[in-house]
N, CA, C and O atoms as a Maestro MAE file, in Angstrom:
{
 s_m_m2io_version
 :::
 2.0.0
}

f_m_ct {
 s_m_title
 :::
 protein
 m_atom[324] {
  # First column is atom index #
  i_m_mmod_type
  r_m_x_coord
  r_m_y_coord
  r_m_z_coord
  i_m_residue_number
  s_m_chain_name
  s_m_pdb_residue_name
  s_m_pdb_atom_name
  i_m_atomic_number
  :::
  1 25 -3.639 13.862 -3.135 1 A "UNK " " N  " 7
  2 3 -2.892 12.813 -2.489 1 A "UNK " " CA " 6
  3 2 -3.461 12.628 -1.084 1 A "UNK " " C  " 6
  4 15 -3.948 13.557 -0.440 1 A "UNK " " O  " 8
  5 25 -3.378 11.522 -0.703 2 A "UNK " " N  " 7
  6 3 -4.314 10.657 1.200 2 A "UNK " " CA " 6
  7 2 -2.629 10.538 1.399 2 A "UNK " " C  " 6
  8 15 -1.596 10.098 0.894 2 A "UNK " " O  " 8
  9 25 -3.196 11.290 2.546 3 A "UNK " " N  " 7
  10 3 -1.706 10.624 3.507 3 A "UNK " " CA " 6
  11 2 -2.190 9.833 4.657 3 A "UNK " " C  " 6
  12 15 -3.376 10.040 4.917 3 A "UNK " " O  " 8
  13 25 -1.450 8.795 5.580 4 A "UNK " " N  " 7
  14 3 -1.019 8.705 6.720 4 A "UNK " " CA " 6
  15 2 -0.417 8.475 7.165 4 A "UNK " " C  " 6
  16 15 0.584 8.028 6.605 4 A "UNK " " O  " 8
  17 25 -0.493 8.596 8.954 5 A "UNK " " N  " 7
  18 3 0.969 8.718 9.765 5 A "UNK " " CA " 6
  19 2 1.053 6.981 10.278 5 A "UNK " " C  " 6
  20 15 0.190 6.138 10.520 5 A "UNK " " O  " 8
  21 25 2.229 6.979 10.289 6 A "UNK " " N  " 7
  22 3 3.032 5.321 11.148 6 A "UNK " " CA " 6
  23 2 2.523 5.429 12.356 6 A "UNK " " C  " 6
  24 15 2.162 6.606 12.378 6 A "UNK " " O  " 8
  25 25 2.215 4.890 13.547 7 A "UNK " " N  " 7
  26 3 2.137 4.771 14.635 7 A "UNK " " CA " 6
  27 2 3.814 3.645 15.108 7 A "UNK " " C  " 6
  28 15 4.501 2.828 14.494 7 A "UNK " " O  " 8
  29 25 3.826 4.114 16.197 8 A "UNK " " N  " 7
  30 3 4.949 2.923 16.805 8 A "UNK " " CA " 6
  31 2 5.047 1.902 16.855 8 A "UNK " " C  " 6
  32 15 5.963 1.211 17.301 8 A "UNK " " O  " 8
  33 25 3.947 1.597 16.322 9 A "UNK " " N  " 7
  34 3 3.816 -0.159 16.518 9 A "UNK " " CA " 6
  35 2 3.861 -0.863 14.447 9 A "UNK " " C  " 6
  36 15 3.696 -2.003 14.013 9 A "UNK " " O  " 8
  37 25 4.162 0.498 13.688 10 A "UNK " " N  " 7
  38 3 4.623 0.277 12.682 10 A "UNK " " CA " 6
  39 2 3.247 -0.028 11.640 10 A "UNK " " C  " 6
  40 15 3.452 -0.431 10.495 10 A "UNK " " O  " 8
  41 25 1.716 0.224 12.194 11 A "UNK " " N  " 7
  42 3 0.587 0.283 11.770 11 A "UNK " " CA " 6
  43 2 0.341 1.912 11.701 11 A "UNK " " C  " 6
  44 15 0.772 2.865 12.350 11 A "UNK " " O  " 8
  45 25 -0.991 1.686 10.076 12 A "UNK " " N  " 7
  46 3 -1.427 2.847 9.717 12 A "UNK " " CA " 6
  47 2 -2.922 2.474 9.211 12 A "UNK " " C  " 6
  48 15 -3.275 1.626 8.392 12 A "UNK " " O  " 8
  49 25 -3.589 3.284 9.883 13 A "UNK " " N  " 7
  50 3 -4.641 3.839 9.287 13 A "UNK " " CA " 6
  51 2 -5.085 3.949 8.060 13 A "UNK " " C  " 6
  52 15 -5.074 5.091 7.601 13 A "UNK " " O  " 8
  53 25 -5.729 2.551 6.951 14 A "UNK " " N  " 7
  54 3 -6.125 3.121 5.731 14 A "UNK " " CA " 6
  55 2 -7.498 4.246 5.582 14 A "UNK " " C  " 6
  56 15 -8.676 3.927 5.740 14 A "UNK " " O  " 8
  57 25 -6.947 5.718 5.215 15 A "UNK " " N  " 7
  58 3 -7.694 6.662 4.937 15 A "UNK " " CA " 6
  59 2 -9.083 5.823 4.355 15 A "UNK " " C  " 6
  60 15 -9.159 4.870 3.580 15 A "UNK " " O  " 8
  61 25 -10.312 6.729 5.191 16 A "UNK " " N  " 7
  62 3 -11.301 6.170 4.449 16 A "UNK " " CA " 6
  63 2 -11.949 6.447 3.225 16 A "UNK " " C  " 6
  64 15 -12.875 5.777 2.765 16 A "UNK " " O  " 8
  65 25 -11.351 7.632 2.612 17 A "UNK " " N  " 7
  66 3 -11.523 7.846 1.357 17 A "UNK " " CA " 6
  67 2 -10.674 6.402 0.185 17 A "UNK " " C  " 6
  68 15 -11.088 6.157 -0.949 17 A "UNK " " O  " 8
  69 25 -9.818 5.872 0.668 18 A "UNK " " N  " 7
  70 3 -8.758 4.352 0.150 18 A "UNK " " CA " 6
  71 2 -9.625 3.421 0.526 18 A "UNK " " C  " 6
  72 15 -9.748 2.375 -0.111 18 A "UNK " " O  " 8
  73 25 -10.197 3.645 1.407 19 A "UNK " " N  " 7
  74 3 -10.700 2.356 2.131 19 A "UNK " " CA " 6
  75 2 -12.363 2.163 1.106 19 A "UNK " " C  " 6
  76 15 -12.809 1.221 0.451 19 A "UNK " " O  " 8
  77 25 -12.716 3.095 1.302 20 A "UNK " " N  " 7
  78 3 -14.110 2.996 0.454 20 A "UNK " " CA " 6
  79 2 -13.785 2.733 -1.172 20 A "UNK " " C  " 6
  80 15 -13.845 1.517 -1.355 20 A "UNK " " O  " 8
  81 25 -13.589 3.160 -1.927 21 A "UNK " " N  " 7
  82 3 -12.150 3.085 -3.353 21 A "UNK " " CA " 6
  83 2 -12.225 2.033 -3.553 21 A "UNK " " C  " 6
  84 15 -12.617 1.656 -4.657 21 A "UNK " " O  " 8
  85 25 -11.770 0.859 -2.249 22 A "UNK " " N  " 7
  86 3 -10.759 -0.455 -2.614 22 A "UNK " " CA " 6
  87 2 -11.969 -1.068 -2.265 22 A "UNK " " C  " 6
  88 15 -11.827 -2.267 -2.508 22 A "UNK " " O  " 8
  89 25 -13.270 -0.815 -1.746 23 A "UNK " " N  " 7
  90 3 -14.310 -1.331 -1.133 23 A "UNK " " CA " 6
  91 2 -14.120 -1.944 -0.045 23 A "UNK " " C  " 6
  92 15 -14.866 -2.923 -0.042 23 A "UNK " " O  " 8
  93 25 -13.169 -1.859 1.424 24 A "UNK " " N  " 7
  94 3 -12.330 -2.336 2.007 24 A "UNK " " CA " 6
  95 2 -13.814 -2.387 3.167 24 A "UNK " " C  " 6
  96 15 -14.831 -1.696 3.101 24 A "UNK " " O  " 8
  97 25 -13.501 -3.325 4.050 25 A "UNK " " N  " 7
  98 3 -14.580 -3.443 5.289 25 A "UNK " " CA " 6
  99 2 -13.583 -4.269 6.396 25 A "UNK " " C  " 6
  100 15 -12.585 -4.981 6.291 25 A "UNK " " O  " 8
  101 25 -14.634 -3.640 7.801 26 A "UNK " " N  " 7
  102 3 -13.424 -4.523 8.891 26 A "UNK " " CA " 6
  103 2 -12.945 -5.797 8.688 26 A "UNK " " C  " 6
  104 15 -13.945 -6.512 8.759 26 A "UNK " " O  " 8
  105 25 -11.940 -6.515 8.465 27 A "UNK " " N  " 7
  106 3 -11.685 -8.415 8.089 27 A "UNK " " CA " 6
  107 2 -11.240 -8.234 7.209 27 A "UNK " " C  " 6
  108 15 -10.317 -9.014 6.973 27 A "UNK " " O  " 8
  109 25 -11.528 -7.112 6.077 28 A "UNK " " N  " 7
  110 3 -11.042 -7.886 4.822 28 A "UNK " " CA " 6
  111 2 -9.479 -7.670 4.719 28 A "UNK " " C  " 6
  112 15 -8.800 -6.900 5.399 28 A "UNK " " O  " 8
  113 25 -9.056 -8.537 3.698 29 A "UNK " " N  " 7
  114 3 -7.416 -8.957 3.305 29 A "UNK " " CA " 6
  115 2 -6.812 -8.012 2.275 29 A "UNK " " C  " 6
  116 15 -7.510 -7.840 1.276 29 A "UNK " " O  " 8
  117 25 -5.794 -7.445 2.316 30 A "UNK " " N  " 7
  118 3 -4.817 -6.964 1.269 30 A "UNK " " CA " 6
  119 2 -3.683 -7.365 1.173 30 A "UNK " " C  " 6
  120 15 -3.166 -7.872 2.168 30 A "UNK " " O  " 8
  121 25 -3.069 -7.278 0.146 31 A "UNK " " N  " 7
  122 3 -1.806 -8.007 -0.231 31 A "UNK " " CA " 6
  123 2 -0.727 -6.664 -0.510 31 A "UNK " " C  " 6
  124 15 -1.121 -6.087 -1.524 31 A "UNK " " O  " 8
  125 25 0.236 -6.135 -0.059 32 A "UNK " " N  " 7
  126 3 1.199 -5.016 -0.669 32 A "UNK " " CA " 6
  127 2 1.802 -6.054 -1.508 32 A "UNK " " C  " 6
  128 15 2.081 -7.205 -1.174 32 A "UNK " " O  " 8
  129 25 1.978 -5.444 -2.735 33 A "UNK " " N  " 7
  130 3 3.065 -6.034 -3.455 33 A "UNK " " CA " 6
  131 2 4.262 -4.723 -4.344 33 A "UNK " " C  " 6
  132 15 3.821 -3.796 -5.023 33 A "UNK " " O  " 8
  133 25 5.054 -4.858 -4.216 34 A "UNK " " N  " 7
  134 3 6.017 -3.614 -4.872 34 A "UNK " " CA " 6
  135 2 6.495 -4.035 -6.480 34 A "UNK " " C  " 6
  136 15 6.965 -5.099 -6.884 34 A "UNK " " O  " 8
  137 25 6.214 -2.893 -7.152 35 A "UNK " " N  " 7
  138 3 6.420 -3.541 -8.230 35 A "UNK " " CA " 6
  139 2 7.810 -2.970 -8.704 35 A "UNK " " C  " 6
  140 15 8.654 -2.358 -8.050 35 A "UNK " " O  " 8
  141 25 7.806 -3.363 -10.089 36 A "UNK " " N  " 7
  142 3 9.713 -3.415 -10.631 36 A "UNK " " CA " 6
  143 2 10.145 -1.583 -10.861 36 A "UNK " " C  " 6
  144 15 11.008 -1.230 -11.664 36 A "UNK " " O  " 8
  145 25 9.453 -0.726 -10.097 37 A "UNK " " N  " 7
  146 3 9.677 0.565 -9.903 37 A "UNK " " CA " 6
  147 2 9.536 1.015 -8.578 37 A "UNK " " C  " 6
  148 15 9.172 2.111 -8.154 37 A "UNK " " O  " 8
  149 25 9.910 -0.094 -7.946 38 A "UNK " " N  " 7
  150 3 10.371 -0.022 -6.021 38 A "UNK " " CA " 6
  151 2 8.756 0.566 -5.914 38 A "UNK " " C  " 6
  152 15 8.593 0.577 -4.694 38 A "UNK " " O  " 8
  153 25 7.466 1.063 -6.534 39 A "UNK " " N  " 7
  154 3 6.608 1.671 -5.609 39 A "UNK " " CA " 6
  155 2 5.353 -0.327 -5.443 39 A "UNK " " C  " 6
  156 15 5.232 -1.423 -5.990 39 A "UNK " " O  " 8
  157 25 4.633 0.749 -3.964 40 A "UNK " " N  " 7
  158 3 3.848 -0.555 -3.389 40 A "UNK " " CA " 6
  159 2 2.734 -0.146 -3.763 40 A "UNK " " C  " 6
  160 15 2.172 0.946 -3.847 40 A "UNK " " O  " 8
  161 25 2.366 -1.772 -4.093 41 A "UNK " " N  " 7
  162 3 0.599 -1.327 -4.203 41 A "UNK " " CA " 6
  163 2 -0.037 -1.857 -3.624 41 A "UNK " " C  " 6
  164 15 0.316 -3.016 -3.405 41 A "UNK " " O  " 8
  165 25 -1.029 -1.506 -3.159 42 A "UNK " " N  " 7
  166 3 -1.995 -2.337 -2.109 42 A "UNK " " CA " 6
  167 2 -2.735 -2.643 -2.607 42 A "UNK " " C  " 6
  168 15 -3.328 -1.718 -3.160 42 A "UNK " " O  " 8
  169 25 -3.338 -4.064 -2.857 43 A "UNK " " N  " 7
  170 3 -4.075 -4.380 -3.496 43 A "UNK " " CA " 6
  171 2 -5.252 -5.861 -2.692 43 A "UNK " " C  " 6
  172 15 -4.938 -6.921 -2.150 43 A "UNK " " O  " 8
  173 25 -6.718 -5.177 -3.004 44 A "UNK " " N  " 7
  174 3 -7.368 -5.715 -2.178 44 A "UNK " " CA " 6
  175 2 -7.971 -7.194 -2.210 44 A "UNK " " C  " 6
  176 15 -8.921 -7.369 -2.974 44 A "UNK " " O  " 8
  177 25 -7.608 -8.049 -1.612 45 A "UNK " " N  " 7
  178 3 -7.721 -9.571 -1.851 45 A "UNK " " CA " 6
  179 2 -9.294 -10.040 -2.137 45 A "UNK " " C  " 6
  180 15 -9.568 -11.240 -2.108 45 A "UNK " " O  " 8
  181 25 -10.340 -9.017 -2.421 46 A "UNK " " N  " 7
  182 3 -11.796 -9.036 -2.762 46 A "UNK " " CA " 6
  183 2 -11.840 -8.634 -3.621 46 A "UNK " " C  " 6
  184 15 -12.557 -7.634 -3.648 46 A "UNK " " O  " 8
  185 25 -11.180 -9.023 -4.934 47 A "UNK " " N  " 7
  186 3 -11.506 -8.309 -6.153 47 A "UNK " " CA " 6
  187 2 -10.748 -9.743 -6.873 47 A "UNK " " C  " 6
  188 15 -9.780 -10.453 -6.599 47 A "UNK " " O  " 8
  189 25 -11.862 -9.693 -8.001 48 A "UNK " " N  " 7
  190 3 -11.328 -11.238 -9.198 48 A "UNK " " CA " 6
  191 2 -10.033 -11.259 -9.749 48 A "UNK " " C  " 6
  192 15 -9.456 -10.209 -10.034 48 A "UNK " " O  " 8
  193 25 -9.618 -12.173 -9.891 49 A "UNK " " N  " 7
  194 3 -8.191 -12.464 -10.895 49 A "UNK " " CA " 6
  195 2 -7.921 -11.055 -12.520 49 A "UNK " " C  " 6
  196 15 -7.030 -10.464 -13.129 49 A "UNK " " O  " 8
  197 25 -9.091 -11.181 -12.483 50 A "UNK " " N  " 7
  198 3 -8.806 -10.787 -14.259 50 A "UNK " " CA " 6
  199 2 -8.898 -9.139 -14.129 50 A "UNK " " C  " 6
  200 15 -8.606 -8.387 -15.058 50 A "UNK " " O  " 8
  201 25 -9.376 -8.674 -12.752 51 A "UNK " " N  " 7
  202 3 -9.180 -7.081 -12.374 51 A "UNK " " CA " 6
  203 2 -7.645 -6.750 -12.311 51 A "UNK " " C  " 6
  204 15 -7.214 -5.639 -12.620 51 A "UNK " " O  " 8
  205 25 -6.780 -7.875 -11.854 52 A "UNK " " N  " 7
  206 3 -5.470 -7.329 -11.680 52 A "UNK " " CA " 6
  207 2 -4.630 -7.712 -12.887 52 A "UNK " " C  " 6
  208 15 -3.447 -7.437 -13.086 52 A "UNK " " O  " 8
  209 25 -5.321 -8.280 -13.519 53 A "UNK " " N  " 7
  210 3 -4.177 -8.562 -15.075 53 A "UNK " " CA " 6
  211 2 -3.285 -7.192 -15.581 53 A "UNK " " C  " 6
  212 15 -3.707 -6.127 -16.032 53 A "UNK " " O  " 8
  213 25 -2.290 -7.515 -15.401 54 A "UNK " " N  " 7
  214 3 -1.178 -6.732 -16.216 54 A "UNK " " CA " 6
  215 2 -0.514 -5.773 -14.846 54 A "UNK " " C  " 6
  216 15 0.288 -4.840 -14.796 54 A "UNK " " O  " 8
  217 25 -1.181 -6.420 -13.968 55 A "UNK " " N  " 7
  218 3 -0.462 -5.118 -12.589 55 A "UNK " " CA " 6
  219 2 0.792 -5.306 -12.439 55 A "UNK " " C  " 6
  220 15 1.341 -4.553 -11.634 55 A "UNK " " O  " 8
  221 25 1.730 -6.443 -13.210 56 A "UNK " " N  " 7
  222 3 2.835 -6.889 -12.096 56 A "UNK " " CA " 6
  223 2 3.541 -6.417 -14.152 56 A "UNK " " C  " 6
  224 15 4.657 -5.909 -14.255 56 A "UNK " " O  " 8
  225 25 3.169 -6.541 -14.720 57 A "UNK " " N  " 7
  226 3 3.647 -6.324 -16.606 57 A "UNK " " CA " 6
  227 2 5.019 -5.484 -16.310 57 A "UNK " " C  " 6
  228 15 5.148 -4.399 -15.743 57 A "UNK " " O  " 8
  229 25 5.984 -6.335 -16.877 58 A "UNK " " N  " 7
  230 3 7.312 -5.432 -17.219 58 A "UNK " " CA " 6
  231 2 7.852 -5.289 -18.986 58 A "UNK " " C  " 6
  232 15 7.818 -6.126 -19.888 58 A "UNK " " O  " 8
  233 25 8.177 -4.325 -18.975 59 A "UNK " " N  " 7
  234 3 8.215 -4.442 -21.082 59 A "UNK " " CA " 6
  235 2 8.937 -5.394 -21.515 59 A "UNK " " C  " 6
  236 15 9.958 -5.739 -20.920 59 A "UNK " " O  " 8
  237 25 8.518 -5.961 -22.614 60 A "UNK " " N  " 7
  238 3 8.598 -6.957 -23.073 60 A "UNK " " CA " 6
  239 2 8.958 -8.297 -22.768 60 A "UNK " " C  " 6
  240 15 9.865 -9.109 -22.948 60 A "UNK " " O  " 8
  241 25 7.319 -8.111 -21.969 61 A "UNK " " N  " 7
  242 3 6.618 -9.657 -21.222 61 A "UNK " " CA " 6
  243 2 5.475 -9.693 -21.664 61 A "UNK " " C  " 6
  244 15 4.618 -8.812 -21.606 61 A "UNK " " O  " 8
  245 25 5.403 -10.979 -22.242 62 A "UNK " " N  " 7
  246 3 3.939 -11.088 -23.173 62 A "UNK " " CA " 6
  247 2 3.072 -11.317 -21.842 62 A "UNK " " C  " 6
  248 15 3.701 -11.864 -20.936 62 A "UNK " " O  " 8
  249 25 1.860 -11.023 -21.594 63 A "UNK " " N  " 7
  250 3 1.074 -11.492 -20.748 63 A "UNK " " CA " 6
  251 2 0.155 -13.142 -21.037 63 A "UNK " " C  " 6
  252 15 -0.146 -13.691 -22.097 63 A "UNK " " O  " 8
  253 25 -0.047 -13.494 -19.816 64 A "UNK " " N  " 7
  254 3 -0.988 -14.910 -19.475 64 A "UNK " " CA " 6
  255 2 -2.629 -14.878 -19.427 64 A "UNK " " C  " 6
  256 15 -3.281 -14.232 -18.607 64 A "UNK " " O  " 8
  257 25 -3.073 -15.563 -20.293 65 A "UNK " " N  " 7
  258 3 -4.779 -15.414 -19.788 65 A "UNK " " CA " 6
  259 2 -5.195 -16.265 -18.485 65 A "UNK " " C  " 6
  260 15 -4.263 -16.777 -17.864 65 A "UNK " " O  " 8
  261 25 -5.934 -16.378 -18.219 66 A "UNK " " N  " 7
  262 3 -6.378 -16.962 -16.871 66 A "UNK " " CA " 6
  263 2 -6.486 -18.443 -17.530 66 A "UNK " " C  " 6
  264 15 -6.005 -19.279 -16.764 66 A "UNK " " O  " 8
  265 25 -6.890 -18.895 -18.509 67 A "UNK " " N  " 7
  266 3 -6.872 -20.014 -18.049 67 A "UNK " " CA " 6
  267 2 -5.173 -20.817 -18.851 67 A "UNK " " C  " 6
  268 15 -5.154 -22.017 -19.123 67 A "UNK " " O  " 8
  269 25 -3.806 -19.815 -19.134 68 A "UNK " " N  " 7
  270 3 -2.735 -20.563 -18.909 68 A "UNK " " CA " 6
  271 2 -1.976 -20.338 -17.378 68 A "UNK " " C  " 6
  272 15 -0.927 -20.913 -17.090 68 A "UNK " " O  " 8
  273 25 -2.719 -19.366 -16.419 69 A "UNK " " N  " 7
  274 3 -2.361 -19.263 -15.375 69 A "UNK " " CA " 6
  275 2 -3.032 -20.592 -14.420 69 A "UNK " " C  " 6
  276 15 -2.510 -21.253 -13.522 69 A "UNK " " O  " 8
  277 25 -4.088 -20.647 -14.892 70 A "UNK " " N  " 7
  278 3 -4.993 -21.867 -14.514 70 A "UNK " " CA " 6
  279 2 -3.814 -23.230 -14.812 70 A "UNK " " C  " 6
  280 15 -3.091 -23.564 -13.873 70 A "UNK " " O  " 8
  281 25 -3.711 -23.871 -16.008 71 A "UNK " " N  " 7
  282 3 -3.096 -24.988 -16.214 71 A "UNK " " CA " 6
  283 2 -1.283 -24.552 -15.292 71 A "UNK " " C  " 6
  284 15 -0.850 -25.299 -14.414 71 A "UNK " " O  " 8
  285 25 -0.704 -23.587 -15.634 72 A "UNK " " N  " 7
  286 3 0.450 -23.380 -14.252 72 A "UNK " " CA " 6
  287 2 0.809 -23.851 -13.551 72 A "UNK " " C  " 6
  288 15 1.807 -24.565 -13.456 72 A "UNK " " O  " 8
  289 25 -0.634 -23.282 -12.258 73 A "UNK " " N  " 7
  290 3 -0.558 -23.486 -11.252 73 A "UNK " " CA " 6
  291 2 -1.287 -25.037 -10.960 73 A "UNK " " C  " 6
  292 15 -1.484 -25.421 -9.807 73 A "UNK " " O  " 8
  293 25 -1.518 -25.556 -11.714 74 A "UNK " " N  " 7
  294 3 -1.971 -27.079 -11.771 74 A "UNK " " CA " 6
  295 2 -0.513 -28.040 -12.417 74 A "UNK " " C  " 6
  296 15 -0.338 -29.252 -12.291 74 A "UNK " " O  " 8
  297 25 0.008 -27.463 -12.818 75 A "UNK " " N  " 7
  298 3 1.451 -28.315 -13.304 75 A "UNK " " CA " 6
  299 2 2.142 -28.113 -12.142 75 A "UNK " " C  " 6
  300 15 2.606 -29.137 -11.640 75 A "UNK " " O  " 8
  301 25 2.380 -26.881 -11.463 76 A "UNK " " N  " 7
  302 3 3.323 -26.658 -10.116 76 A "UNK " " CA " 6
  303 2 2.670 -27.690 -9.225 76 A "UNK " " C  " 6
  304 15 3.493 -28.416 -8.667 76 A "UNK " " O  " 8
  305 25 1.439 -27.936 -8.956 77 A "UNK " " N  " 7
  306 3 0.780 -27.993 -7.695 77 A "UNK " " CA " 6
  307 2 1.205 -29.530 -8.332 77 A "UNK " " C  " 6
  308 15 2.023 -30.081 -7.596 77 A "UNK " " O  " 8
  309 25 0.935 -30.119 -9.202 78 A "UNK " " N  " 7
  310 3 1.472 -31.812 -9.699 78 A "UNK " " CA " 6
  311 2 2.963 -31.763 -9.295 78 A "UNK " " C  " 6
  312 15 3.531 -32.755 -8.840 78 A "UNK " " O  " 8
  313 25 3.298 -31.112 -9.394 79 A "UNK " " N  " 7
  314 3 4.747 -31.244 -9.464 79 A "UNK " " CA " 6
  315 2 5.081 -31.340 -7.564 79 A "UNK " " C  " 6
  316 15 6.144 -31.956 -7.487 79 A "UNK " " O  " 8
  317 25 4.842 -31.163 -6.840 80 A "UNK " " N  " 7
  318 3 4.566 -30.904 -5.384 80 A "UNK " " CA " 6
  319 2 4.400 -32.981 -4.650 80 A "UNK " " C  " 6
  320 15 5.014 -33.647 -3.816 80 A "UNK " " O  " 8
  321 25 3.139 -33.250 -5.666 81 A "UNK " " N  " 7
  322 3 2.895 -34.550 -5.345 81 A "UNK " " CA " 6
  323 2 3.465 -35.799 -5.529 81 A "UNK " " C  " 6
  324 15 2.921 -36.801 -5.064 81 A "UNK " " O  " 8
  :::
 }
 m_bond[323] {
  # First column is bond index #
  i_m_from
  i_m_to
  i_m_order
  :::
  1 1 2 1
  2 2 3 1
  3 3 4 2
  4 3 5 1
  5 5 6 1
  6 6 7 1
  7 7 8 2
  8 7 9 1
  9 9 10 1
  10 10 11 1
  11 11 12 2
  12 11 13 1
  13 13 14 1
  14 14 15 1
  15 15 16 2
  16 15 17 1
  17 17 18 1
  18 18 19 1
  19 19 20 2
  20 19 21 1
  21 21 22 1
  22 22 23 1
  23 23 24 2
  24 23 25 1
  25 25 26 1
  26 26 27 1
  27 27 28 2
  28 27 29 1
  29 29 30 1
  30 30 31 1
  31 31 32 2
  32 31 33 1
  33 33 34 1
  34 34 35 1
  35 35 36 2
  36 35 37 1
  37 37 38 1
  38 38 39 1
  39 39 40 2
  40 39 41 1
  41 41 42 1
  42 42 43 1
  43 43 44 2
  44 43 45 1
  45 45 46 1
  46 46 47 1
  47 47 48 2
  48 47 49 1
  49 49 50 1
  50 50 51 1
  51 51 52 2
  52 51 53 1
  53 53 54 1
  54 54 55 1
  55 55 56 2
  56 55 57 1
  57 57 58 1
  58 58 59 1
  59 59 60 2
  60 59 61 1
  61 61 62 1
  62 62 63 1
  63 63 64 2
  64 63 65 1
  65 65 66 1
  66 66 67 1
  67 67 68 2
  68 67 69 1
  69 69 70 1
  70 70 71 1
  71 71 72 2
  72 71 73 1
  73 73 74 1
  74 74 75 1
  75 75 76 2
  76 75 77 1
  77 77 78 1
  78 78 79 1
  79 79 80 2
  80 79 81 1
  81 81 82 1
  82 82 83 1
  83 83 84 2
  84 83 85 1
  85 85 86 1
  86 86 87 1
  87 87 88 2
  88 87 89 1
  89 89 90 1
  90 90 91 1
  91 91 92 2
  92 91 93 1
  93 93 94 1
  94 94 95 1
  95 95 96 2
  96 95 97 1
  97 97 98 1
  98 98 99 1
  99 99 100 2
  100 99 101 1
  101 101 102 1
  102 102 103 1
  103 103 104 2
  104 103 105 1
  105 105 106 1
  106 106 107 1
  107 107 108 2
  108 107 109 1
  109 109 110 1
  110 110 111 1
  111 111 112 2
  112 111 113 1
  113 113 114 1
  114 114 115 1
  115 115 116 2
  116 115 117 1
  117 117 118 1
  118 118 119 1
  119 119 120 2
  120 119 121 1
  121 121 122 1
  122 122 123 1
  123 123 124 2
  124 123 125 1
  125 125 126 1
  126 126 127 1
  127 127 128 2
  128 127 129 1
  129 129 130 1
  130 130 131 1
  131 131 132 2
  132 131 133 1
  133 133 134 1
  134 134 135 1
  135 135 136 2
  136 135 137 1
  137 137 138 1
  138 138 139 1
  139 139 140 2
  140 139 141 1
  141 141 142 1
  142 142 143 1
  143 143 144 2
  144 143 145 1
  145 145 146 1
  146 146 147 1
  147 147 148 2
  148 147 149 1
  149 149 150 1
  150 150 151 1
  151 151 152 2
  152 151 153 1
  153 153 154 1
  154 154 155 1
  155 155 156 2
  156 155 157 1
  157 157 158 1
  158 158 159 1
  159 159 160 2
  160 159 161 1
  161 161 162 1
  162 162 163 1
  163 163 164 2
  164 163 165 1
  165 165 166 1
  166 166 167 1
  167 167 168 2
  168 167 169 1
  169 169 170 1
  170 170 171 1
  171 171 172 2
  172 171 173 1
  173 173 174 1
  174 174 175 1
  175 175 176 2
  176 175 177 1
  177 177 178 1
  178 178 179 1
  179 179 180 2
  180 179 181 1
  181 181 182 1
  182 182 183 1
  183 183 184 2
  184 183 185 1
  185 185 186 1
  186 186 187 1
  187 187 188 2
  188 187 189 1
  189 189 190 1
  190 190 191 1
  191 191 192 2
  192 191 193 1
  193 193 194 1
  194 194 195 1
  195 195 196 2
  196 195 197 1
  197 197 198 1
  198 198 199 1
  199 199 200 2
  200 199 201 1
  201 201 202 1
  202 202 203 1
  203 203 204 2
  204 203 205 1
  205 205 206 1
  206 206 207 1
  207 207 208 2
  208 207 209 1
  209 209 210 1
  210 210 211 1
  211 211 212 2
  212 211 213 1
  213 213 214 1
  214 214 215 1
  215 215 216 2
  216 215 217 1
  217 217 218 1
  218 218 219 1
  219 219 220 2
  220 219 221 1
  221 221 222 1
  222 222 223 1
  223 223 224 2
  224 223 225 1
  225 225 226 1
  226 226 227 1
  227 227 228 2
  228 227 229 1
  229 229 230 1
  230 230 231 1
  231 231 232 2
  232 231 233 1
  233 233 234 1
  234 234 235 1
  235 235 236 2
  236 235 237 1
  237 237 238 1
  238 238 239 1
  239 239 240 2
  240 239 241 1
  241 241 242 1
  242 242 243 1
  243 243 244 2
  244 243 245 1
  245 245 246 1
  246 246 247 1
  247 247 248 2
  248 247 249 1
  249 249 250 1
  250 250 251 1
  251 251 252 2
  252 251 253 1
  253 253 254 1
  254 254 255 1
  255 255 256 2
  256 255 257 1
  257 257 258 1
  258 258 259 1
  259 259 260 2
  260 259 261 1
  261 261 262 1
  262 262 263 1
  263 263 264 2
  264 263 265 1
  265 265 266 1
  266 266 267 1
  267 267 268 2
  268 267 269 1
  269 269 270 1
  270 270 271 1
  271 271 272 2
  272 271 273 1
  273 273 274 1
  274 274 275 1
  275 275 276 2
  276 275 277 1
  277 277 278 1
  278 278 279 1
  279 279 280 2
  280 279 281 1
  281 281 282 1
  282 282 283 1
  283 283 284 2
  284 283 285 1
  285 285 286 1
  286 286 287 1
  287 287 288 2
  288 287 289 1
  289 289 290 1
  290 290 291 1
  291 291 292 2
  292 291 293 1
  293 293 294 1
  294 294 295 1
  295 295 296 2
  296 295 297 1
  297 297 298 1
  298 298 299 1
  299 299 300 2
  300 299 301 1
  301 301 302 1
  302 302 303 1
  303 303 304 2
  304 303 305 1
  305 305 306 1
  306 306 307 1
  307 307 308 2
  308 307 309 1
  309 309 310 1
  310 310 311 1
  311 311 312 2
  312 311 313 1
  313 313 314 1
  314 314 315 1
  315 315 316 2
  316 315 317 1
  317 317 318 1
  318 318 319 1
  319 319 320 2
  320 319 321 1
  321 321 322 1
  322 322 323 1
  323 323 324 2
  :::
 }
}
């Protein structure tokens, strides 16, 4: 297990053993997201769509391929206009 400590200003240090892992470099973006078992995952905004398939999966939820996530977010985004 990588630990680290909070600082006061409510920032932490990603260990560079996590940091190398996630392929992380100064700039780049992560997203925490917590999933439906209260734990967080950090997950690094430089990695393709189809690496994170099934991260967010709760039982008995059929999963989406990319391209009905594709047409989706093109019906939402119509729906906007």
């Amino acid at each position: 297990m990588v630990q680290a400590r909070l600082t006061a200003k409510g920032q932490v240090t990603i260990p560079k053993q996590i940091r190398d892992y996630l392929n992380l470099d100064n700039g780049s973006k992560i997203d925490f997201v917590i999933d439906e078992n209260g734990e967080v995952k950090v997950i690094p905004l430089n990695i393709s769509a189809e690496s994170l398939s099934g991260i967010l999966h709760r039982e008995g939820m059929s999963t989406a391929s990319l391209d009905e996530m594709e047409k989706a977010i093109a019906e939402a985004a119509h729906d906007w206009t």
